[in-house]
N, C-alpha and C positions, 0 to 999 in steps of 0.2 A: 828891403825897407828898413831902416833903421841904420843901416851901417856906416853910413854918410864918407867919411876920409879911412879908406881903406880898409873898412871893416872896423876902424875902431869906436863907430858911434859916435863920436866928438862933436859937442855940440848938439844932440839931442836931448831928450830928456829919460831918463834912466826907465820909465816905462813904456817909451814911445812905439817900439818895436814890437813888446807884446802884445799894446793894445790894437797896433794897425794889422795883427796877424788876427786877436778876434773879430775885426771889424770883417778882413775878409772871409774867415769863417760864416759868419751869418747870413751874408752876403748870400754867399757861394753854396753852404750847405756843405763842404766839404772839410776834413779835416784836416786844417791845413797847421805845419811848425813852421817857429822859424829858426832857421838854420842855426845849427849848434856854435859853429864855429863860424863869424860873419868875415875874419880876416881870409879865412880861407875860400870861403865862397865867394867872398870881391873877385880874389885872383884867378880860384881854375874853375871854368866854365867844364868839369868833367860830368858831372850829371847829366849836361845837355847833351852831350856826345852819346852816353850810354842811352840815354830817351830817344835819340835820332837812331842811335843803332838797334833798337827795336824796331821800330819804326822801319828799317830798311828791312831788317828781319820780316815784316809782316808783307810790306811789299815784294821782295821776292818770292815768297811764298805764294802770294795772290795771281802773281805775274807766269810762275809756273803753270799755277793750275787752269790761267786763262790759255798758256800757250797749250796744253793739252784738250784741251774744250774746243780750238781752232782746227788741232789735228785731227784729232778723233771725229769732228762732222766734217771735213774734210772729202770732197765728192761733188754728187754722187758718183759719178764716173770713175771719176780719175784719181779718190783718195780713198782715206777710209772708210767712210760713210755708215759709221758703226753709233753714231749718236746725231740728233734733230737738235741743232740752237732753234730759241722762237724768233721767227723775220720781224726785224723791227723795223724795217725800210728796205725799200728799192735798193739794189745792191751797186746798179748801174745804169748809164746812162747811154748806154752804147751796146750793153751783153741785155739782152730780154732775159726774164725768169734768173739772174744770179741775184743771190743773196748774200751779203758778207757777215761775218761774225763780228759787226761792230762794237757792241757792249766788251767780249774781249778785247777787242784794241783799243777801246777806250781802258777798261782794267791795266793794258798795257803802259800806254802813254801816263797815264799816273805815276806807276809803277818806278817808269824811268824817271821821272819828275822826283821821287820820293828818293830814291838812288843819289841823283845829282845834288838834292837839297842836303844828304849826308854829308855828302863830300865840303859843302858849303859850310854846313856846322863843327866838323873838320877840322878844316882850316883854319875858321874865326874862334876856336877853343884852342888851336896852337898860337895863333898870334897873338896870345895876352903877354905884356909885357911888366916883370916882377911882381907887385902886389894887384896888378891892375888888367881889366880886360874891357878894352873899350867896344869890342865887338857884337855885345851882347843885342842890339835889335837886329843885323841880319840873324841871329840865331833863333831869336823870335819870330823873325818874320818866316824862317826857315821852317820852324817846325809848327806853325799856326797854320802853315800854308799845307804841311804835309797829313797833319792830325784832320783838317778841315777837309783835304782832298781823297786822303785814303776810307775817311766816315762813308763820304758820299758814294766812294767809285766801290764798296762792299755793300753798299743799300740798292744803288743800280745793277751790280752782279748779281744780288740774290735775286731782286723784284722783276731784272729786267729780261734774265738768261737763264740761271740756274735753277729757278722753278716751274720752267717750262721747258726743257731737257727732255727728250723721249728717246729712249734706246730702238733698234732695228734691230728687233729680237733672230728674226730669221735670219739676217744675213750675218748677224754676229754667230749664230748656231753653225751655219754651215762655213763661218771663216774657222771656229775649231775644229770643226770635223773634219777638214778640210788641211790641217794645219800640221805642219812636217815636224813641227818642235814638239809634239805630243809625244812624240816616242821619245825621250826623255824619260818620260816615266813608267814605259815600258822596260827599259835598263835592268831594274832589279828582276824583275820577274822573265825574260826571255835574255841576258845574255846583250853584252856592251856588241858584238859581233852581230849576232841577230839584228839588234837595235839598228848597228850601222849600215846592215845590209839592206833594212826594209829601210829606211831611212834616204837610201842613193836612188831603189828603183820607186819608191815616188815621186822623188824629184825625175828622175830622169821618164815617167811615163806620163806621171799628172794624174794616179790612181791613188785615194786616198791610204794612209797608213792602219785606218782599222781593217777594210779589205783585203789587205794585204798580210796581214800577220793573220788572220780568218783562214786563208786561202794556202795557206803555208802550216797551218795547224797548231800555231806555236801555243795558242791561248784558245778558250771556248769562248763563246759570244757573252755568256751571263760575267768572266773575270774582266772581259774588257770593258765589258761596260761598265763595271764599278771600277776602274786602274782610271778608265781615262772619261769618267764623268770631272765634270770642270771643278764642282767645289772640293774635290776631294785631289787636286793638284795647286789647292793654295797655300795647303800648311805641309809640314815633314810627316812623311808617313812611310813606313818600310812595310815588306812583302808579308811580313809577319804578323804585323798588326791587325 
């Protein structure tokens, strides 16, 4: 506002610019400047680019943790079945009792929509020509569209999925106990050889790896159960500790 022919103001009146930034101040409630340099701000739309690249920054992030929310209740049969999304609808119309993980695929489809709008903001910040970038409302409508969609689709993920999450405590217990990659941290304490040998014959019998180093005497029942209790294989921890 104010910069009128290229940033040089020309033709307005020497306070014009100040006064339309407190007008939106009051307005808005926000504290808003105006651009230090207006020649420069006519020409590079780079702010927008860095505001959209956030913006993509948050969406990927969001779209991650949906695609993980999808995998993890994944089931019950046939996936992981290690977390409950809450059914927000009939899943189908043909399969009885399926339930989809709609709220995540909506998080998704955003997601993608916020991705693509970068790319759009992008391009209409490369194609400014010299002093000038005529590009500026698809930029706006670029990221009004993504600020408006990504509010919404993080008010629908928390309200509509991720506070009603419940873990399947049991079957999570027995996928660790259960779980070949534990001896891992059996390593320091019985020998990389040990490790690898209890390591083959679970796999190859389907008898778990704590009955097995039990049963072979490598360890007593009280060290295993502090080596390979779960919270104590999340951080670095040696045999010494």
């Amino acid at each position: 506002m104010g910069a009128t022919a290229i940033g040089t103001g020309l033709n307005t009146h020497p306070d014009y610019a100040g006064l339309v930034c407190q007008h939106l101040r009051d307005l808005t409630g926000i504290d808003l400047i105006t651009a230090p340099d207006l020649v420069e701000a006519t020409q590079d739309t780079g702010v927008f680019v860095q505001v959209s690249g956030v913006l993509k920054r948050i969406a990927v992030k969001l779209s991650k943790i949906a695609n993980d929310l999808r995998l993890l209740s994944s089931g019950p049969r046939a996936g992981l079945n290690e977390i409950n999304l809450p059914a927000v609808q009939p899943g189908s119309s043909i399969m009885p009792g399926k339930v989809n993980p709609v709220i995540p695929e909506v998080v998704n489809q955003v997601a993608f929509e916020v991705i693509g709008n970068d790319v759009t903001v992008t391009l209409a910040a490369e194609a400014g020509q010299l002093q000038l970038n005529v590009m500026e409302p698809i930029i706006a409508f670029a990221l009004f569209n993504n600020l408006t969609h990504l509010r919404n689709a993080c008010r629908t993920f928390a309200t509509r999925c991720v506070h009603g999450i419940t873990a399947n405590r049991d079957h999570l217990r027995r996928t660790v106990e259960q779980s070949v990659g534990i001896v891992t941290a059996l390593n320091p304490y019985i020998g990389y050889e040990n490790s690898a040998a209890i390591a083959k014959e679970a796999l190859e019998t389907g008898r778990g790896v704590y009955e097995l180093v039990l049963e072979r005497g490598l360890l007593t029942q009280a060290e295993l159960d502090d080596i390979l209790k779960p919270e104590n294989m999340t951080r670095p921890r040696w045999k010494d500790s």
